[in-house]
C-alpha positions in Angstrom: 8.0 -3.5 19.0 5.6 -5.5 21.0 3.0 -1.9 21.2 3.4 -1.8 17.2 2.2 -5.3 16.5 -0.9 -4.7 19.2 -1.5 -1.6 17.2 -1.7 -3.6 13.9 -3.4 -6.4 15.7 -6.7 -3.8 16.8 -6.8 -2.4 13.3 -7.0 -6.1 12.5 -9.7 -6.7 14.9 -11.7 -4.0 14.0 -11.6 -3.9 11.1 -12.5 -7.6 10.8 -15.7 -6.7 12.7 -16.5 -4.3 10.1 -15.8 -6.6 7.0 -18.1 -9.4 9.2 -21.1 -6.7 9.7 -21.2 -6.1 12.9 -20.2 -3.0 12.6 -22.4 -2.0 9.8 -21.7 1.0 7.2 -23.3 4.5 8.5 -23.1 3.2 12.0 -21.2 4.7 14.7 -18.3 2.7 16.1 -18.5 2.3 19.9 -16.7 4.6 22.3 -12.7 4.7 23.0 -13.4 3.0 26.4 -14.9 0.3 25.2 -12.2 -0.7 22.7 -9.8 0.1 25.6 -11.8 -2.6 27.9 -13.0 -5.0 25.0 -8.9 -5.3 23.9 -7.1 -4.5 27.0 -4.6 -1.9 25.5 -4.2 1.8 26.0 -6.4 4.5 24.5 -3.2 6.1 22.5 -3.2 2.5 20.6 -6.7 2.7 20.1 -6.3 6.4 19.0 -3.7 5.2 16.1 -5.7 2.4 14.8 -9.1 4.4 14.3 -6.4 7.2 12.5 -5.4 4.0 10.7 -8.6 3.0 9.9 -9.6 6.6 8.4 -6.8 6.4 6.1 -7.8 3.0 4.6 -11.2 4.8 4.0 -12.9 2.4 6.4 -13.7 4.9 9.1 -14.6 8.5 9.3 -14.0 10.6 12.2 -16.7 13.7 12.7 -15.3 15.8 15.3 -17.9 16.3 18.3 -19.7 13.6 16.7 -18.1 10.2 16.6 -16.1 7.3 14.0 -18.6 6.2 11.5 -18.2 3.2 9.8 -18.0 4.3 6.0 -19.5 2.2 2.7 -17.3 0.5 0.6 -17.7 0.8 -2.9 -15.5 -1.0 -6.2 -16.4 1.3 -8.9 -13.5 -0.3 -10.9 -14.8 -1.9 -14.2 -14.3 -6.0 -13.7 -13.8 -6.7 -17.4 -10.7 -4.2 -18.0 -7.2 -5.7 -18.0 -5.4 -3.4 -15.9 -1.1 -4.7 -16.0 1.0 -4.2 -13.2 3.1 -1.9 -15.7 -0.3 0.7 -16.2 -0.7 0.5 -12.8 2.7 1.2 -11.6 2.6 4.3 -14.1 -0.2 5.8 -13.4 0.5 5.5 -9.4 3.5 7.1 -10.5 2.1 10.1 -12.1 -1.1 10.2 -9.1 1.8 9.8 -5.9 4.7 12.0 -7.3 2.2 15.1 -7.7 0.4 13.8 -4.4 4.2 14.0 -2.7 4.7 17.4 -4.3 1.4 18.9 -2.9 1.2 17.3 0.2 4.6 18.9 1.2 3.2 22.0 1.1 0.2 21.1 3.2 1.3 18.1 5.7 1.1 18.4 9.4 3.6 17.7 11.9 1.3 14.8 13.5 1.3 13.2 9.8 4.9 13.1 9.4 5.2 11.0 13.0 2.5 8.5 11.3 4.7 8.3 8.7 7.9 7.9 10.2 6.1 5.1 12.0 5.1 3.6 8.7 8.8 4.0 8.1 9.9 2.1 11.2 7.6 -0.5 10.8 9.1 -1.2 7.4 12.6 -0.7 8.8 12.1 -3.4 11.8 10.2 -6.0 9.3 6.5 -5.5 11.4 3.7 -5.7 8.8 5.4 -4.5 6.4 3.2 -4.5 3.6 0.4 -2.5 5.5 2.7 -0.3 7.0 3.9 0.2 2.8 0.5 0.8 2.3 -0.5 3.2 5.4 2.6 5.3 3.9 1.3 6.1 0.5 -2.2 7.1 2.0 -1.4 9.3 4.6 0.7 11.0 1.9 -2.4 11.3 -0.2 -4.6 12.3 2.5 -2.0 15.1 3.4 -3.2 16.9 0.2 -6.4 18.1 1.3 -7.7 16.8 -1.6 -10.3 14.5 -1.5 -9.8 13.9 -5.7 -6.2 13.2 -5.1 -7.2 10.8 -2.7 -9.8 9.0 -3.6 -8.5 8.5 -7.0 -5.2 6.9 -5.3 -7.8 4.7 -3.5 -9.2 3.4 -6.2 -5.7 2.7 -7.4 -4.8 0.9 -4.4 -7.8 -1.1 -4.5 -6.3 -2.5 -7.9 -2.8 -3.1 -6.0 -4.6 -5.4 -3.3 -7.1 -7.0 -5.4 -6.1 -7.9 -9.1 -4.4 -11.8 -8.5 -2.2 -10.9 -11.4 -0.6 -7.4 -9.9 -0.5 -9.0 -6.4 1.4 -12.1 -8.1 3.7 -9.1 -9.9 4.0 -6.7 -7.2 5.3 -10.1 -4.1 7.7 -11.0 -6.8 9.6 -7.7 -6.8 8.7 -6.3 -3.3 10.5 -9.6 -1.3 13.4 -9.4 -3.2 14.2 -5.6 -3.0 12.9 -4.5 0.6 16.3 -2.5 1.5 15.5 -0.2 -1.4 12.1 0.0 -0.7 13.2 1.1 3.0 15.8 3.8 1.5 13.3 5.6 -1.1 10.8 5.5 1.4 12.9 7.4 3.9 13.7 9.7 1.0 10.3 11.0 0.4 10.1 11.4 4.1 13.0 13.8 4.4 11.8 15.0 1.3 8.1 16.2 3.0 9.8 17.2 6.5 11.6 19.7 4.4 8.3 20.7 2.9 10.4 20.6 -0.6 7.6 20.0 -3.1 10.7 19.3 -6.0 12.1 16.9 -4.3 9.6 15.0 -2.9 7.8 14.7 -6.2 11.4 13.3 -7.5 11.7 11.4 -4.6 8.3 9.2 -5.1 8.9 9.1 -8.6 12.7 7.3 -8.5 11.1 4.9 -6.4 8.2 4.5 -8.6 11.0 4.2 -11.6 12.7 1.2 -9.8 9.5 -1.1 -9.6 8.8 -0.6 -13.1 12.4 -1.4 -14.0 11.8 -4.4 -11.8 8.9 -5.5 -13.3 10.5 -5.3 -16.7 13.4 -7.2 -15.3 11.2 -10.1 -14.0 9.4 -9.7 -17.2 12.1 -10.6 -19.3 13.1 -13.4 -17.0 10.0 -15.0 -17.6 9.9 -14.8 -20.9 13.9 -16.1 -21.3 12.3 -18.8 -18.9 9.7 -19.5 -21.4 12.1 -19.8 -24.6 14.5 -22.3 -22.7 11.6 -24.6 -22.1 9.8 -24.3 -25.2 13.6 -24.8 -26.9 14.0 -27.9 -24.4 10.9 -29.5 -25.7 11.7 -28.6 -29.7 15.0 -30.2 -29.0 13.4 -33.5 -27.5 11.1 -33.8 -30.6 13.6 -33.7 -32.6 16.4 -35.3 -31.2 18.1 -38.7 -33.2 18.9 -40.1 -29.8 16.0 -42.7 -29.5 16.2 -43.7 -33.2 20.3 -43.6 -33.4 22.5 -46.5 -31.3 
């Protein structure tokens, strides 16, 4: 547990350096070593956090070459109301034929990111970047650069729209078992390189949010009626004119 959370804790780091500017976009990162002496840790943890990093879309590894620190761009347009229900749907549609192709084309060392993703999740260690880190190395296992920077720009959304965040923290905390399961579905789903049923796999768990988002939805709104009833009643009420 204690070599997950320093993995977690360098992709932190470094990533921290990069948001600040020190590590500026187009540059080259420094060399493992340096990491390895800079954070005192082991050159496998380093080796998982710059994999990390590359699936965010932060980093770029050029083999023979070195990690380069990529641009980040928000092409999203500001002024369009995006609802945690669109969203939800069209991750849905974008990951379910993601899951479908990237069983046919995942590698062996992707599936042990993912079941680390998995256990991450299962032991309660950053568990909404190991969510996260999940879906992408999914996407990235498509060979599709399309696929995957189209589900980038939807996760993008997911992290940065208050209202979806607001939506999303609501559901997520209160259903985090069957988050676990359906993720561990898809997994066994993409081990057996079954493109049917991983598809079906991300899509049930892609059904449950949406059902939970209507679900707190309609809370809300029940919420809403009480109260507004509550203060109707209290206008109208005799008790302040009647003995």
């Amino acid at each position: 547990m204690k070599n997950k959370r320093m993995f977690w804790s360098i992709v932190e780091k470094i990533e921290s350096r990069i948001n600040s500017g020190e590590f500026a976009p187009g540059s080259r990162l420094p060399p493992e070593r340096e990491f390895v002496e800079c954070y005192n840790v082991s050159r496998p943890t380093i080796r998982e956090a710059i994999i990390a990093l590359e699936v965010r879309g932060r980093v770029e590894v050029k083999t023979g070459s070195g990690v380069y620190v990529l641009e980040q761009k928000d092409d999203s347009p500001k002024d369009v109301s995006i609802s945690a229900f669109e969203l939800t749907q069209a991750r849905a549609l974008f990951e379910g034929e993601a899951a479908a192709l990237a069983a046919l084309s995942i590698t062996d060392e992707q599936l042990v990111a993912l079941e680390k993703t998995v256990d991450q999740m299962d032991q309660g260690i950053n568990v909404e970047a190991a969510d996260q880190e999940f879906h992408l190395i999914i996407a990235k296992a498509t060979k599709n650069n399309a696929i995957l920077n189209a589900i980038l720009g939807l996760w993008k959304i997911r992290t940065n729209r208050t209202e979806v965040i607001q939506a999303y923290k609501e559901i997520c905390s209160q259903s985090h078992q069957k988050r676990l399961e359906e993720h561990k579905e898809i997994l066994t789903a993409l081990k057996k390189r079954d493109t049917n049923s991983a598809r079906a796999a991300m899509h049930k768990h892609f059904q449950r949010l949406i059902n939970a988002l209507f679900d707190a939805s309609e809370a809300k709104a029940l919420e809403q009626i009480k109260k507004q009833t509550s203060q109707t009643r209290g206008l109208y009420s005799l008790d302040h004119v009647v003995d």
